[in-house]
C-alpha positions as a Python dict, from the first residue, in 0.01 Angstrom:
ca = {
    (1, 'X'): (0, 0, 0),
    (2, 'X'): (-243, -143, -254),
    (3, 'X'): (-346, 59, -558),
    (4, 'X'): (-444, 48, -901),
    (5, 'X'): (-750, -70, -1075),
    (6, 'X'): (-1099, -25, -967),
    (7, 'X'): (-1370, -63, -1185),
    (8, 'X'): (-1692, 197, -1070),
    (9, 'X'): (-2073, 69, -1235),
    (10, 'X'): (-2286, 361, -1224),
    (11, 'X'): (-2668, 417, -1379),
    (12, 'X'): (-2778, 71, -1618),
    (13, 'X'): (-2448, -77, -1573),
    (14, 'X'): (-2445, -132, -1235),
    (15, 'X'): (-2669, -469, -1358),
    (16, 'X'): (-2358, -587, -1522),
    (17, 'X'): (-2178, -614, -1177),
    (18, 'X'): (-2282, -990, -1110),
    (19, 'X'): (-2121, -1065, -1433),
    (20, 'X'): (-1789, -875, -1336),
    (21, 'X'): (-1748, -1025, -1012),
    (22, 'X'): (-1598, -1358, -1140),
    (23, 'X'): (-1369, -1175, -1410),
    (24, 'X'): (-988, -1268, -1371),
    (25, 'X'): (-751, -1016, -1198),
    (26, 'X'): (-400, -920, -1277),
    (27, 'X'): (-178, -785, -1017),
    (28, 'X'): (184, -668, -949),
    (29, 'X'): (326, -786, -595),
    (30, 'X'): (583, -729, -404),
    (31, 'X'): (677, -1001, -184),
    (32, 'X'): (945, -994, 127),
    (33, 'X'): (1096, -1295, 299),
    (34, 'X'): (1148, -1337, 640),
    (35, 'X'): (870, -1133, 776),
    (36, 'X'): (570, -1345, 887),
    (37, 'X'): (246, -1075, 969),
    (38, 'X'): (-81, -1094, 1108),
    (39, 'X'): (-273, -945, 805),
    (40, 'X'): (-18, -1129, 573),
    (41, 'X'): (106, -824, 473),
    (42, 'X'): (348, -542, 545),
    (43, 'X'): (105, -314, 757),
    (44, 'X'): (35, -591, 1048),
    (45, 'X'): (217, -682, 1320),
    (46, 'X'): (462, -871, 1284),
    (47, 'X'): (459, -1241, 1450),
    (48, 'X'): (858, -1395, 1330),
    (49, 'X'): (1118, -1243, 1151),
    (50, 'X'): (1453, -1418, 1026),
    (51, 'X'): (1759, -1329, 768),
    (52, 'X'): (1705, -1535, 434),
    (53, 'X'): (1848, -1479, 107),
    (54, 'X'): (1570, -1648, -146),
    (55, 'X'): (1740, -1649, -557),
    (56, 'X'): (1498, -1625, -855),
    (57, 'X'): (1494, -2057, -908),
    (58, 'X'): (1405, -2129, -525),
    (59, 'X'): (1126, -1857, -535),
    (60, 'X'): (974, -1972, -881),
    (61, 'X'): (1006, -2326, -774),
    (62, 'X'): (821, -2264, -485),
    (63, 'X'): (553, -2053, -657),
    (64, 'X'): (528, -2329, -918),
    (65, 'X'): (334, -2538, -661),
    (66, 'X'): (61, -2291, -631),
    (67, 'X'): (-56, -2202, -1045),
    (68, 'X'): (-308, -2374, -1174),
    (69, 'X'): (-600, -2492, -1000),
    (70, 'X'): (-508, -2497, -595),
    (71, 'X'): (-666, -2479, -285),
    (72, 'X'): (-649, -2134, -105),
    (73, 'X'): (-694, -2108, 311),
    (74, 'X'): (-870, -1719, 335),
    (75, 'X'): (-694, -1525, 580),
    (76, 'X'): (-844, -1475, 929),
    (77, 'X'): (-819, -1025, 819),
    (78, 'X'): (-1060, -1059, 561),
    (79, 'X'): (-1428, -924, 480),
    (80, 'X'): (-1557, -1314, 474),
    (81, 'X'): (-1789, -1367, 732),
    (82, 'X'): (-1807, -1607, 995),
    (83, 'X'): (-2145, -1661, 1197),
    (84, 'X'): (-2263, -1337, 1094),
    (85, 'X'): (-1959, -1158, 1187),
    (86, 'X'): (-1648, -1010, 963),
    (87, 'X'): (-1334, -1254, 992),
    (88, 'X'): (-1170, -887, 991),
    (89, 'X'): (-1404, -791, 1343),
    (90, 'X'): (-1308, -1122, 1482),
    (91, 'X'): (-937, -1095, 1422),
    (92, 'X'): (-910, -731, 1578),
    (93, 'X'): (-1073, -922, 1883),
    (94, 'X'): (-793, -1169, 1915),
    (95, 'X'): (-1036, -1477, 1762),
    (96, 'X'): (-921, -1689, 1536),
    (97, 'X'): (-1134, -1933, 1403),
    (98, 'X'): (-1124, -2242, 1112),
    (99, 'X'): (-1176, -2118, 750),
    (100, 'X'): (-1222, -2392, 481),
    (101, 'X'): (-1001, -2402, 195),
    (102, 'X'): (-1160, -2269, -142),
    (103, 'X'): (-1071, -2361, -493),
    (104, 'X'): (-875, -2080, -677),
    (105, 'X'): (-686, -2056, -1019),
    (106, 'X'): (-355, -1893, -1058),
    (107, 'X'): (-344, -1899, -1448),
    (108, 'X'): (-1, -1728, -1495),
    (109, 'X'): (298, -1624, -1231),
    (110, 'X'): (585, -1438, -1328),
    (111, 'X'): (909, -1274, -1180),
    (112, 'X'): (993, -902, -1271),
    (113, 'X'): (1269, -831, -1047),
    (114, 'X'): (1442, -859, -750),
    (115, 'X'): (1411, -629, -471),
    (116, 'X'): (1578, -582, -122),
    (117, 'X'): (1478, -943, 72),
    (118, 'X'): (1212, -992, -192),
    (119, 'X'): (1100, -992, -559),
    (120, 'X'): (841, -796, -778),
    (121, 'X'): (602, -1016, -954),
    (122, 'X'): (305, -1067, -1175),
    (123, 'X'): (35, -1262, -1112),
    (124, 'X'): (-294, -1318, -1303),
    (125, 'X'): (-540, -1521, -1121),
    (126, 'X'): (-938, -1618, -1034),
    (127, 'X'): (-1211, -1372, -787),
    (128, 'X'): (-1143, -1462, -468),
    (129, 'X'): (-751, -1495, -489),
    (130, 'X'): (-574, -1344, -189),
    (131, 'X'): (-249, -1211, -328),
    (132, 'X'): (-148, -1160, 39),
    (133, 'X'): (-217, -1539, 113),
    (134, 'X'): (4, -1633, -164),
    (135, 'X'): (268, -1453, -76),
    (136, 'X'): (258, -1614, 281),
    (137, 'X'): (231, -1948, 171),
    (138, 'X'): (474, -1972, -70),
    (139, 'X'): (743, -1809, 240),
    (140, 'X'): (617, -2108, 430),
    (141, 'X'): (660, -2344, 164),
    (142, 'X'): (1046, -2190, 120),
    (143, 'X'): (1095, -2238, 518),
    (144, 'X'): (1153, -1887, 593),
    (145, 'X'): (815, -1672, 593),
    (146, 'X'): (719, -1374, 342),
    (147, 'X'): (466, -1102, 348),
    (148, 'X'): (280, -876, 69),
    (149, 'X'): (479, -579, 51),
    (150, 'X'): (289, -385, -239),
    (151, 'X'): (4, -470, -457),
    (152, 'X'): (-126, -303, -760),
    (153, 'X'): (-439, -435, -939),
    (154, 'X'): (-395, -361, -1341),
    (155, 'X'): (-644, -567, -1473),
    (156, 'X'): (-995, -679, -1450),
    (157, 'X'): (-1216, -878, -1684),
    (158, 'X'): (-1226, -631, -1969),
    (159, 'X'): (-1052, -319, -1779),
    (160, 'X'): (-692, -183, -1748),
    (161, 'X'): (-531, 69, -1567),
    (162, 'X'): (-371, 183, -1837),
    (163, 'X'): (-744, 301, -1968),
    (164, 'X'): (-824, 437, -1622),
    (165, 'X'): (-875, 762, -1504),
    (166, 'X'): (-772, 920, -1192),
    (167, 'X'): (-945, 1036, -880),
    (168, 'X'): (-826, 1391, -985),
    (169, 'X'): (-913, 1370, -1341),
    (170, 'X'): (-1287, 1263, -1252),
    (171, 'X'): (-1314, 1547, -1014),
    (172, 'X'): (-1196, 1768, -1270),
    (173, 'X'): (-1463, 1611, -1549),
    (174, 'X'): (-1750, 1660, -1255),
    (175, 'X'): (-1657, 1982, -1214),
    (176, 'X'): (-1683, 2074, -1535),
    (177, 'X'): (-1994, 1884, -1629),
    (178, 'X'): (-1877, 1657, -1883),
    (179, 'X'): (-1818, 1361, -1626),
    (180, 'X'): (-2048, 1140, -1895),
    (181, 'X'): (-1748, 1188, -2112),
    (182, 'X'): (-1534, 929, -1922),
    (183, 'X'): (-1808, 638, -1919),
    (184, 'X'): (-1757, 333, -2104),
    (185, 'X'): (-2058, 143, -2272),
    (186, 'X'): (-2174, -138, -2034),
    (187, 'X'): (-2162, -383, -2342),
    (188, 'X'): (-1773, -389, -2277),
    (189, 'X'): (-1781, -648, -2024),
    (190, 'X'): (-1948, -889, -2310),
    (191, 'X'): (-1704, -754, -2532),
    (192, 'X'): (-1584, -1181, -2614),
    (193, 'X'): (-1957, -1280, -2699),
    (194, 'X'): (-2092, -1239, -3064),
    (195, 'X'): (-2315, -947, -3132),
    (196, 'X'): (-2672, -976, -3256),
    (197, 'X'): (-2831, -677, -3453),
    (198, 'X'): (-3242, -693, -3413),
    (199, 'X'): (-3451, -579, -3609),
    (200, 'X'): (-3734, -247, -3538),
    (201, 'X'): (-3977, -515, -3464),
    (202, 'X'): (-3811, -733, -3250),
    (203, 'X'): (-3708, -425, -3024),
    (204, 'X'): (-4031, -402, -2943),
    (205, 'X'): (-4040, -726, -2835),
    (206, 'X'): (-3763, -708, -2652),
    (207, 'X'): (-3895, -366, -2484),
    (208, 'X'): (-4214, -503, -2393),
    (209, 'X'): (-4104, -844, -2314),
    (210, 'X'): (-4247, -1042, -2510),
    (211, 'X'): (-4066, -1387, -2682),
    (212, 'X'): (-3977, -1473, -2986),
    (213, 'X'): (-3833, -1708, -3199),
    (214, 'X'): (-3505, -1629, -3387),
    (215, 'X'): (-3253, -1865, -3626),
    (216, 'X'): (-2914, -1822, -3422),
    (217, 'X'): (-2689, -2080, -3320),
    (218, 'X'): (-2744, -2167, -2936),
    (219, 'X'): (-2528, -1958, -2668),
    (220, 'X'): (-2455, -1644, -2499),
    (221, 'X'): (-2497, -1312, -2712),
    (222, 'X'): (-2509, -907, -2673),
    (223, 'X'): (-2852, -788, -2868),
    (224, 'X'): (-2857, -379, -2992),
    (225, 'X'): (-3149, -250, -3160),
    (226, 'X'): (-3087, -134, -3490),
    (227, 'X'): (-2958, 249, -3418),
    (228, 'X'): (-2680, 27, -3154),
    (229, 'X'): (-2864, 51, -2839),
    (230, 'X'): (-2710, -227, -2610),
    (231, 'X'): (-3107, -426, -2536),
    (232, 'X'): (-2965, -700, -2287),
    (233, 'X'): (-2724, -979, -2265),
    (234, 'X'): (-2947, -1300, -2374),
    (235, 'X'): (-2904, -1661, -2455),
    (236, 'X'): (-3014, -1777, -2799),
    (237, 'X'): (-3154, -2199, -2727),
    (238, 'X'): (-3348, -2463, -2987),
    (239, 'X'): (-3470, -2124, -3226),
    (240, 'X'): (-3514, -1896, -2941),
    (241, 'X'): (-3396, -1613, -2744),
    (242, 'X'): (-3396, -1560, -2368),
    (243, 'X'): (-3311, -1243, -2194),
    (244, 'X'): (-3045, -1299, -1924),
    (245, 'X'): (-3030, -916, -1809),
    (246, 'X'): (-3205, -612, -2009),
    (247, 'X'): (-2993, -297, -2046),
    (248, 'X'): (-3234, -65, -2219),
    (249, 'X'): (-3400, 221, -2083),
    (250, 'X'): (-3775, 166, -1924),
}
């Protein structure tokens, strides 16, 4: 049911994955009415079911009350753990038990088109967002229950599906020995934060950790060595630079 987008770190750039984690999603949902699941989706079992007819204004209405900034109940079939144990393990088992509400951002909901008992819709929204959970809350919020029905990630951070390669296509690349040629540089992810060009002998600096000072404007930036080698992600403060991650080879 869900497919799309997933964005693989491999060699140097798997240190950029703390940075990724918190990038923005986009997704296309399907929602249905009248189905209420277990898993909040269209693959559990189902708990209530009821005949509803929802029109575009009731369901954007509805969504309206959960974009922007909203607190977000995780869903008991989820990899959060509880105690030490997956809510996931603990809902196979029959257990339910309380999950605090966390603070997530819808920045943008919109309808594509209507569907048998449901609609199609965008959504772009924070790490951490439950598209599922959405979905069921705003059927509770219209009185008459909804479930995920499909869910395709096409965006993350700095990645699209539309720049993505398939399973089949890699395969065919390993096979062939060229896989390197679908990599993308690392520095992508920082792709929205100026770009500072050292000098020869500040690369050794930077290679051999050592500080030193440097004119630039305080904030984050992306530093490449002269020939464009991406040297770390670093924070420039009062006439100095810090590195935040290195990138370059040891």
């Amino acid at each position: 049911m869900a497919t799309g987008l997933l964005p693989v770190f491999v060699g140097r750039a798997t240190k950029a994955v703390q940075f990724a984690e918190n990038d923005k999603k986009k997704y296309i949902a399907g929602i249905t009415f009248g189905i209420v699941t277990d898993t909040q989706d269209i693959t559990g079992s189902v708990l209530s079911e009821c005949a509803c007819n929802v029109t575009e204004k009731e369901f954007l209405k509805a969504a309206e009350a959960f974009t922007g900034y909203t607190e977000q109940v995780p869903p008991m079939y989820s990899a959060l753990k509880y105690k030490g144990r997956r809510l996931y393990d603990l809902a196979r088992n029959g257990i339910e038990v309380e999950r605090l509400p966390r603070t997530i951002t819808v920045y943008e909901l919109s309808l594509l088109e209507k569907r048998e008992n449901g609609f199609l819709f965008s959504v772009t929204c924070s790490s951490g967002t439950y598209v599922r959970t959405l979905c069921h809350d705003i059927g509770k919020k219209l009185g008459c229950g909804a479930c995920l029905s499909t869910l395709r990630r096409v965006e993350c951070g700095a990645f699209s599906v539309e720049n993505a390669y398939t399973l089949e296509q890699i395969q065919a690349k390993t096979d062939e020995g060229c896989i390197e040629q679908l990599l993308l540089p690392a520095e992508l992810l920082f792709s929205d934060l100026p770009v500072y060009v050292c000098t020869a002998e500040e690369e050794y600096l930077i290679k051999t950790g050592r500080p030193f000072e440097m004119n630039l404007a305080d904030g984050k930036y992306t530093v490449k060595s002269p020939m464009g080698e991406f040297l770390m992600l670093a924070e420039a403060k009062a006439n100095s630079i810090k590195s935040i991650k290195n990138f370059f080879e040891v």
